[in-house]
N, C-alpha and C positions, 0 to 999 in steps of 0.2 A: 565731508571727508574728515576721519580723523586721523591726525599723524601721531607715532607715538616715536619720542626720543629717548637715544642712547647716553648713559652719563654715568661717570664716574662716583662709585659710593666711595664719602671723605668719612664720614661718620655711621654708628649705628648705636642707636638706643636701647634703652633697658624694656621701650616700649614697642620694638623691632621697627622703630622709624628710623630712615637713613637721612642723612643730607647726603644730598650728589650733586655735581655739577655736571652739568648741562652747554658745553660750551661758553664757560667762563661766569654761566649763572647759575646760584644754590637755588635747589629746593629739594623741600621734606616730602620725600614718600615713604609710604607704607610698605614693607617688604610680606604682608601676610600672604600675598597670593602668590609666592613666591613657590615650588616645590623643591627647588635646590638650594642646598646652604650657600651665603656669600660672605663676603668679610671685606672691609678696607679694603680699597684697589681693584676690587672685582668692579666690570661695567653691566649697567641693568638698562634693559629697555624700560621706559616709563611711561605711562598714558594716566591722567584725570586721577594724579596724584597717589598712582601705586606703581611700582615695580613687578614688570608683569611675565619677563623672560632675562636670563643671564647670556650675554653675550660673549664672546673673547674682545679683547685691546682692538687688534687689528680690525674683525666686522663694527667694532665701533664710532675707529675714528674714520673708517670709509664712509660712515652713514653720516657722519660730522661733516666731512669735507661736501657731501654730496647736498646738505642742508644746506650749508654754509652757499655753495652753486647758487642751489637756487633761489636765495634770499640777495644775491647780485643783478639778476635777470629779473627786469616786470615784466608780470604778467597780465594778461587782459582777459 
C-alpha cells in the first residue's frame, strides 16, 4: 500500500523543486507533475518524492490530523 502525503510548500526553486513540510518534517519534491501553478503556502499532496495534486489548507490538515490518528494506534 502506498500512502501519499499532504505538506506545506515553504520554498520553490529555480529547478521547480519545492521544500514542504510534512508535519513538521522537510522534504524536496519535484513540482513537474504538477498541472496547476502553486506558490509558497499552497499545500501539495506528495508521493516517492513529487508533488502529485494541490490541495486546499483545510483537506490538508484533516489528512494531517487523520495520520497523525493513526500513527497513535498499533497495528497488527
Amino acid at each position: 500500500m502506498c500512502i501519499a502525503f499532504p505538506g506545506k510548500i515553504l520554498s520553490i526553486d529555480k529547478n521547480n523543486m519545492a521544500m514542504v513540510d510534512i508535519g513538521g518534517t522537510r522534504l524536496a519534491v519535484s513540482l513537474e507533475l504538477l498541472d496547476e501553478n502553486v506558490v509558497c503556502g499552497d499545500y501539495v499532496i506528495s508521493h516517492a518524492g513529487f508533488a502529485i495534486h494541490k490541495v486546499n489548507e483545510a483537506t490538508a490538515q484533516e489528512n494531517l490530523a487523520f495520520l497523525k490518528e493513526l500513527h497513535t494506534h498499533e497495528i497488527y
